[in-house]
Residue frames relative to the residue before (quaternion, step in Angstrom):
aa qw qx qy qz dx dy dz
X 1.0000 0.0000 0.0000 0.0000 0.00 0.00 0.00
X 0.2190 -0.7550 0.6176 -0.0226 3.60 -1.05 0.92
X 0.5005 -0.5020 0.7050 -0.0218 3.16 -1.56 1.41
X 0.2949 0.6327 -0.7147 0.0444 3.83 -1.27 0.30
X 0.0837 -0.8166 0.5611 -0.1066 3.17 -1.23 1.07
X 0.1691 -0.8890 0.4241 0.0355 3.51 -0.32 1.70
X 0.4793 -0.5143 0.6237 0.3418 3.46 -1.13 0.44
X 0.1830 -0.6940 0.5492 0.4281 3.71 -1.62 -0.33
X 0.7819 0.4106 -0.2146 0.4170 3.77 0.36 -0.92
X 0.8390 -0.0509 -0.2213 0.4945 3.30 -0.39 1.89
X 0.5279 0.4398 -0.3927 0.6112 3.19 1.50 1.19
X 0.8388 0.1549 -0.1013 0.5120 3.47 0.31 -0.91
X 0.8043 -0.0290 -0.1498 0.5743 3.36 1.71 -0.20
X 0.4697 -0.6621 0.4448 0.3783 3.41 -1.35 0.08
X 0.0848 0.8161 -0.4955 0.2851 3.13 -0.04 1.88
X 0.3708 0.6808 -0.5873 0.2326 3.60 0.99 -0.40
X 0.9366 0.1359 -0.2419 0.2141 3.05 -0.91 -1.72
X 0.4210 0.7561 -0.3910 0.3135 3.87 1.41 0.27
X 0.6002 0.5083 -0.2831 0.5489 3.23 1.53 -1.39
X 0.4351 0.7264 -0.3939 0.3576 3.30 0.67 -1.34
X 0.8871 0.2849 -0.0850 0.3531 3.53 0.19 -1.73
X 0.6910 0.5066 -0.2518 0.4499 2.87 1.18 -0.86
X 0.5293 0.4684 -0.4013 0.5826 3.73 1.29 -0.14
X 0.5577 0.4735 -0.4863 0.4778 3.94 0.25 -0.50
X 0.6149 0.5214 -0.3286 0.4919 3.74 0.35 -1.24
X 0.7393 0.3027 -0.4504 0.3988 3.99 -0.12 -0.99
X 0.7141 0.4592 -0.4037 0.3409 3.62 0.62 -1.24
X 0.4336 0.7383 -0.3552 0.3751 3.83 1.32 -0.44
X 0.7371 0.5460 -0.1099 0.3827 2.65 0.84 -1.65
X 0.6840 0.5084 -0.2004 0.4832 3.17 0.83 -1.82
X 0.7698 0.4793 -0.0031 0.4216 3.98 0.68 -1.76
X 0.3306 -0.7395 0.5265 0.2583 3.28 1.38 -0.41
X 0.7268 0.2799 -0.1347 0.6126 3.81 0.60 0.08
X 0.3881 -0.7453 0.4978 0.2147 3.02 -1.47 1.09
X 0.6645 -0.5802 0.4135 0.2255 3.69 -1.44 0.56
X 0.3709 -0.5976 0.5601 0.4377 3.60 -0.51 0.39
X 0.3515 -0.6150 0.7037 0.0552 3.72 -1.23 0.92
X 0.6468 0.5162 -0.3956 0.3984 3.92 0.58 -0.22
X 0.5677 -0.7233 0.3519 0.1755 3.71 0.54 1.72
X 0.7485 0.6124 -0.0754 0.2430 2.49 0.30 -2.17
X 0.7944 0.4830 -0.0189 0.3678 3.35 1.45 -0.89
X 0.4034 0.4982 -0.3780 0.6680 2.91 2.62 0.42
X 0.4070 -0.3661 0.7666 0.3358 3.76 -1.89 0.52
X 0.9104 -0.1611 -0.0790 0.3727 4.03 -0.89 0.01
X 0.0696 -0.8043 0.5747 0.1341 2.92 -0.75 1.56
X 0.0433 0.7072 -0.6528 0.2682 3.04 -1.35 1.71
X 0.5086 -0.4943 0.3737 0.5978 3.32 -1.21 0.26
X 0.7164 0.5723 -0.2416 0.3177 3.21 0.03 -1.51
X 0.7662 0.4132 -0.2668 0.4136 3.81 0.89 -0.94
X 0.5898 0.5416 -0.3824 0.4610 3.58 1.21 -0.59
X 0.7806 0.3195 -0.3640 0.3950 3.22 0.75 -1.21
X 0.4428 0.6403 -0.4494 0.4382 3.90 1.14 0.21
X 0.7173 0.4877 -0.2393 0.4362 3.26 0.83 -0.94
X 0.5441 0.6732 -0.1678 0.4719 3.25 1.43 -0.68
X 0.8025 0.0487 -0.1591 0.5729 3.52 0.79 -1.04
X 0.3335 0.6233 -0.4807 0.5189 3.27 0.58 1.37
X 0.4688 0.4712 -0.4266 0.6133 3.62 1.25 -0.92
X 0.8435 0.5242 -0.0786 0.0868 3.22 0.18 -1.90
X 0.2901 -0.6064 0.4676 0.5740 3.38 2.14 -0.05
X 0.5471 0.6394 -0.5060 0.1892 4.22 -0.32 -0.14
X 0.1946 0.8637 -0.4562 0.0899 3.70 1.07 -0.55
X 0.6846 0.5333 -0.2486 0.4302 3.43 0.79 -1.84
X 0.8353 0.3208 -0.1713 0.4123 3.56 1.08 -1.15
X 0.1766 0.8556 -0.4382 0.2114 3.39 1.49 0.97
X 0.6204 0.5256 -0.3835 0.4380 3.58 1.09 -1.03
X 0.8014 0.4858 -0.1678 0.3060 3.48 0.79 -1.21
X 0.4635 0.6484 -0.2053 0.5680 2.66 1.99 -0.63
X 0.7119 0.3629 -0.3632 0.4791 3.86 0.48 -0.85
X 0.6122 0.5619 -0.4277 0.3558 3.71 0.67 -1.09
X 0.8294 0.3447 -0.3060 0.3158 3.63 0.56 -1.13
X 0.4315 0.5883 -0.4399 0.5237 3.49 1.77 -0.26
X 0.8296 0.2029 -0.2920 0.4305 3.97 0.12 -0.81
X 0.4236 0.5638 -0.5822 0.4047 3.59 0.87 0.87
X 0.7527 0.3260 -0.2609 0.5090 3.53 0.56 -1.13
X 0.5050 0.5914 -0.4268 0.4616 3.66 1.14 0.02
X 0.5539 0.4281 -0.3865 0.6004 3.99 0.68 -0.78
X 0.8381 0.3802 -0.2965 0.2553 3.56 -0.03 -1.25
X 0.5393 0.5888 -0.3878 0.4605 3.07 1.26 0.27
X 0.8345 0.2754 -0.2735 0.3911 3.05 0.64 -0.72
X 0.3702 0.7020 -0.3922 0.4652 3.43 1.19 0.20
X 0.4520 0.6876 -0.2633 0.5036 3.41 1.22 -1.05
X 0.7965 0.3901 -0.1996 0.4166 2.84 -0.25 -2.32
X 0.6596 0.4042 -0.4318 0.4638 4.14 0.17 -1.40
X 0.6167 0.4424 -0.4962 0.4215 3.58 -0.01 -1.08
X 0.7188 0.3148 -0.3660 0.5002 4.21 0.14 -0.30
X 0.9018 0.1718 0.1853 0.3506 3.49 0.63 -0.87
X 0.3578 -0.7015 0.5841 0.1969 3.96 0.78 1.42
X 0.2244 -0.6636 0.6817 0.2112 2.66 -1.46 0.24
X 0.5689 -0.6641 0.4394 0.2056 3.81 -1.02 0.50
X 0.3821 -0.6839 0.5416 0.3049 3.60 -0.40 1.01
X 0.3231 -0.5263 0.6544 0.4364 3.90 -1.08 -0.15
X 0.6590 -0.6152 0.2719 0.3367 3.00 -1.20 1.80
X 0.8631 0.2313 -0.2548 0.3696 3.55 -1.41 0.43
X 0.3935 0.7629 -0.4803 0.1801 3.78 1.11 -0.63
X 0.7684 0.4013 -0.3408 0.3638 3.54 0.23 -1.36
X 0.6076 0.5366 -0.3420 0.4753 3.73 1.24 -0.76
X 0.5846 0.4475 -0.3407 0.5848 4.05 0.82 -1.06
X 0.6140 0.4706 -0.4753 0.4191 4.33 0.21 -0.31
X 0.5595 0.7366 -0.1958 0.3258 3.28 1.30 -1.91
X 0.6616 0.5584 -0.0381 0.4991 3.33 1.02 -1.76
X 0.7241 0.3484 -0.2827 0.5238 3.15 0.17 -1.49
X 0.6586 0.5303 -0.3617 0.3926 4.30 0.66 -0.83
X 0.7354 0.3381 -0.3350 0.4824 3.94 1.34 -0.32
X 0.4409 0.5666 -0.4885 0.4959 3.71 1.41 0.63
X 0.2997 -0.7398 0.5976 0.0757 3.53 -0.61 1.32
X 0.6965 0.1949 -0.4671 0.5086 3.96 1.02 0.58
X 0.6319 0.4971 -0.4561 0.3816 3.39 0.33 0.79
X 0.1467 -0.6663 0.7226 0.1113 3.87 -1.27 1.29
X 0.0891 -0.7578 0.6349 0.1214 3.02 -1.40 0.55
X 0.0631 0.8447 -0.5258 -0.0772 3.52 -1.29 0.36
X 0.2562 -0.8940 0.3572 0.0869 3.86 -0.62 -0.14
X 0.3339 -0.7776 0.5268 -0.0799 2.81 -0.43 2.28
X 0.0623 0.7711 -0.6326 0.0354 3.86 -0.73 1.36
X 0.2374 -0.7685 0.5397 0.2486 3.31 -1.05 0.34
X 0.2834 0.6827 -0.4551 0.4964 3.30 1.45 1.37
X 0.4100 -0.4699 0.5564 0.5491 3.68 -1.36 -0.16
X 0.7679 -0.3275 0.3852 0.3934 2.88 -2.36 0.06
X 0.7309 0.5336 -0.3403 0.2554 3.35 0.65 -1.53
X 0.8560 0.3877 -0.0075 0.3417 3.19 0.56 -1.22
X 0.0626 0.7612 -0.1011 0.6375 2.41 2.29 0.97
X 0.7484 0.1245 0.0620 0.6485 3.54 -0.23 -1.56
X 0.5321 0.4948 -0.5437 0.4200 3.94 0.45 -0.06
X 0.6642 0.5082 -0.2876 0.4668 3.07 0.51 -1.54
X 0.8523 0.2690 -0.2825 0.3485 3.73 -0.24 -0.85
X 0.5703 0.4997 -0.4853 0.4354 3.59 1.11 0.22
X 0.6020 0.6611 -0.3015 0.3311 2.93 1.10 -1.08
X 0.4783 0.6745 -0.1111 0.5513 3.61 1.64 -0.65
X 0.0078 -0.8360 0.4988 0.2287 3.13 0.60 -1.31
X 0.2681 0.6439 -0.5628 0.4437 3.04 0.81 1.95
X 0.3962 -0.7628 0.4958 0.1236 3.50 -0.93 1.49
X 0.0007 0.8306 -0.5568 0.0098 3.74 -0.89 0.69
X 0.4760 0.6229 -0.5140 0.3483 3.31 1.45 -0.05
X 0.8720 -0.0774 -0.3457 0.3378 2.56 -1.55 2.08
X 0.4098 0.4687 -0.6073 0.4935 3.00 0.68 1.49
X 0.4298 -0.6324 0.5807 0.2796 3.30 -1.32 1.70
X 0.3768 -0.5953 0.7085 0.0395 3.29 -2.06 0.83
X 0.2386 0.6389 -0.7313 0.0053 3.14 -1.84 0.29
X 0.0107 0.7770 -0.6258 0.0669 2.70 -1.20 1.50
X 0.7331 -0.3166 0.3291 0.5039 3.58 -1.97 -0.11
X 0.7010 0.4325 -0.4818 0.2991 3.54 0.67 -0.03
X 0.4460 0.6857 -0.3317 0.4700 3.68 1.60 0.30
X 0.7371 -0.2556 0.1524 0.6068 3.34 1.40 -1.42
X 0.3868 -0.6636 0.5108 0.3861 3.73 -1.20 0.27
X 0.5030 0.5966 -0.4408 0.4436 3.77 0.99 0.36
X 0.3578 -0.7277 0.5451 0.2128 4.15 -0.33 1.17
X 0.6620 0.4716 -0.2774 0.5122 3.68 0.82 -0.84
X 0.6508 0.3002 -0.3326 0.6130 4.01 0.92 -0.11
X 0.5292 0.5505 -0.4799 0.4319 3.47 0.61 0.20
X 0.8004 0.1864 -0.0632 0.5663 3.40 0.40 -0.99
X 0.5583 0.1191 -0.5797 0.5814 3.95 0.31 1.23
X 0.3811 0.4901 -0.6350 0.4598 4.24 0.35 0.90
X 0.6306 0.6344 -0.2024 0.3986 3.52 0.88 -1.46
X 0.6622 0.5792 -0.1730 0.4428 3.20 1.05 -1.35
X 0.7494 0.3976 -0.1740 0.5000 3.14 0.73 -1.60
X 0.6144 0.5306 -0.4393 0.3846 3.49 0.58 -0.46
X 0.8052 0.3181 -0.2132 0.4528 3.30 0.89 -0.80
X 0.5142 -0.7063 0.3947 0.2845 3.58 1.11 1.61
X 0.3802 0.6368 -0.6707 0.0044 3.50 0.38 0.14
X 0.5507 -0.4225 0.5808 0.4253 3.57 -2.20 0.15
X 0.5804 -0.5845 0.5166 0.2337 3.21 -1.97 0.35
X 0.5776 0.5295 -0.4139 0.4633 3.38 1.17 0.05
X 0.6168 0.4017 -0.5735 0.3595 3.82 0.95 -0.19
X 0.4098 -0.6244 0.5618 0.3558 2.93 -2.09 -0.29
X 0.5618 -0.7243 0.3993 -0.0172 2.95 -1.43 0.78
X 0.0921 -0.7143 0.6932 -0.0285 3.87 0.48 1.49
X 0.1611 0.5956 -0.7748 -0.1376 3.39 -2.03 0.00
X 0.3828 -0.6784 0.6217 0.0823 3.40 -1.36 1.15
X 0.3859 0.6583 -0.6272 0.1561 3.44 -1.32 1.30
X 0.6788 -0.5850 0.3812 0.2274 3.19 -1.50 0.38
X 0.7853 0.4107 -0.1465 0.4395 3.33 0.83 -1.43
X 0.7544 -0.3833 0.3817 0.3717 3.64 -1.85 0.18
X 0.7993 0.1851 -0.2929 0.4911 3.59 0.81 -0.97
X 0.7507 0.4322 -0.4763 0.1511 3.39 0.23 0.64
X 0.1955 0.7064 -0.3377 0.5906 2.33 2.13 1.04
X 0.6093 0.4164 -0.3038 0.6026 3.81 0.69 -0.86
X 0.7680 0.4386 -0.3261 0.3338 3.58 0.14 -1.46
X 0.4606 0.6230 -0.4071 0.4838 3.84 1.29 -0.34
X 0.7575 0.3623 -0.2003 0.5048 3.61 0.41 -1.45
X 0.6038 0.4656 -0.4160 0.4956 3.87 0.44 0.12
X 0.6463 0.5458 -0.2137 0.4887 3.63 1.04 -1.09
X 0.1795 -0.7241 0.6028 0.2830 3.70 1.24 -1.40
X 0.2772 0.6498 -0.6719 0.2225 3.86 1.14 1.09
X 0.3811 -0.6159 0.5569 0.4065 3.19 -1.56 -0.34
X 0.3684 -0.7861 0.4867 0.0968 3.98 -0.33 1.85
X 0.1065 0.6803 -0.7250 -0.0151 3.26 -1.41 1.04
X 0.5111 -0.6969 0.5029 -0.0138 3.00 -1.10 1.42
X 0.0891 0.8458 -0.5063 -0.1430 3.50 -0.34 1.22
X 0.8592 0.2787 -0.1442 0.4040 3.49 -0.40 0.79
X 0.6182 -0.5894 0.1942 0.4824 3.63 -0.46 0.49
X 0.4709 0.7694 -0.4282 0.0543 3.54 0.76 -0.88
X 0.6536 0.0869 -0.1902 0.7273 4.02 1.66 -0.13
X 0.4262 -0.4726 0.6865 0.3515 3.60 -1.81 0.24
X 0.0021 0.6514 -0.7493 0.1188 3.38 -1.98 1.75
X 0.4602 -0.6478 0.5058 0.3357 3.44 -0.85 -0.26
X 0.6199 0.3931 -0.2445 0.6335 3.51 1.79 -0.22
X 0.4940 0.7440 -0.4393 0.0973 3.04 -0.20 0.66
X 0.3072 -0.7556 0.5610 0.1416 4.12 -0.61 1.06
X 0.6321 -0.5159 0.5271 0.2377 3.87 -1.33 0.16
X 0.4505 -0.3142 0.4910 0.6762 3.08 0.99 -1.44
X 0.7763 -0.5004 0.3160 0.2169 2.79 -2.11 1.06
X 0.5120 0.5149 -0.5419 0.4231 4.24 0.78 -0.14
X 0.6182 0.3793 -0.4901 0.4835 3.70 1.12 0.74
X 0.0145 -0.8709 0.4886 -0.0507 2.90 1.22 0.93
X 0.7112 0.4061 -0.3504 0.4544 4.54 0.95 -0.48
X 0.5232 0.4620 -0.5098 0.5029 3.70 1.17 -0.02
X 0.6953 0.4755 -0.4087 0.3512 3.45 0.49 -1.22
X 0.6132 0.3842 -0.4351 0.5359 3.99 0.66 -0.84
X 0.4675 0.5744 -0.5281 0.4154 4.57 0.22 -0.25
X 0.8028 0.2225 -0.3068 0.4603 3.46 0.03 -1.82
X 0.2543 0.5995 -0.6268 0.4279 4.28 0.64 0.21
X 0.5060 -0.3628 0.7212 0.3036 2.96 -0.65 -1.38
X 0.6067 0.5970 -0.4725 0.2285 3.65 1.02 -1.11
């Protein structure tokens, strides 16, 4: 039995460098000033953890609750905006490789983002990638990427005897795999793995590095 766990932004959709902007813009908005954009330089990159990490630099901590609400208000409304001009684009083959993996009676599936919840389910409807009744966890659970995805885990009751794949795109969820001890598939080029698919119209490697 198998476990498969998905990132959402540049795994399940092509969403990177949109969020990207449209989060710079809320904290811009909210902070008057613009965010360092250089990842690399937060311990959890998430919504929720950068911009924690952020007003922590900033002496703000105390005003973190109030702070996130109005950053992911004008965050949703941005992107809402944006789909309402412009779908976004599944990475090629996702909704059909989810599709599959849901008529394989050994395979659960769930889905760890280091997005919020909301903007989240925009994104994947917006796609036209089904998830109803696939547990979630997102940055709106925690700003910690590793509690995101054993939330994920637990939500989806799996037994301890399955194994565990998680699909994603980026460097830390590439780290957050090897701390966990998932088994990482890399979608796209964006780090160097040894697992690694194009997108999902490789749809028999991807079911190989499973286990499938």
């Amino acid at each position: 039995m198998h476990h498969v766990m998905f990132d959402v932004d540049g795994t399940l959709v092509q969403s990177y460098e949109f969020d990207e902007q449209c989060y710079l813009q809320a904290v811009e908005e909210v902070l008057g000033e613009s965010l360092d954009s250089d990842w690399a330089c937060y311990t959890h990159v998430t919504d929720s953890g950068i911009l924690l990490q952020y007003l922590e630099r900033r002496g703000l901590i105390e005003e973190l609750e109030q702070i996130e609400q109005a950053v992911k208000a004008s965050f949703v409304r941005r992107v809402t905006a944006l789909l309402a001009e412009q779908p976004i684009i599944e990475v090629p083959g996702a909704a059909d490789f989810i599709a599959q993996l849901r008529a394989l009676e050994s395979i659960s599936l769930s889905i760890a983002t280091g997005g919020w919840l909301e903007t989240a389910q925009l994104k994947l409807a917006s796609a036209g990638i089904d998830i109803t009744g696939i547990p979630i966890a997102t940055s709106s659970d925690h700003y910690s990427r590793t509690e995101i995805m054993k939330l994920a885990h637990s939500k989806a009751a799996v037994p301890a005897d399955h194994s565990l794949t998680y699909f994603g795109d980026a460097a830390w969820d590439k780290r957050a795999c090897a701390m966990l001890g998932y088994n990482f598939v890399l979608v796209g080029d964006r780090v160097r793995h040894d697992q690694m698919i194009p997108d999902y119209r490789a749809h028999q490697q991807a079911l190989a590095y499973i286990g499938l």
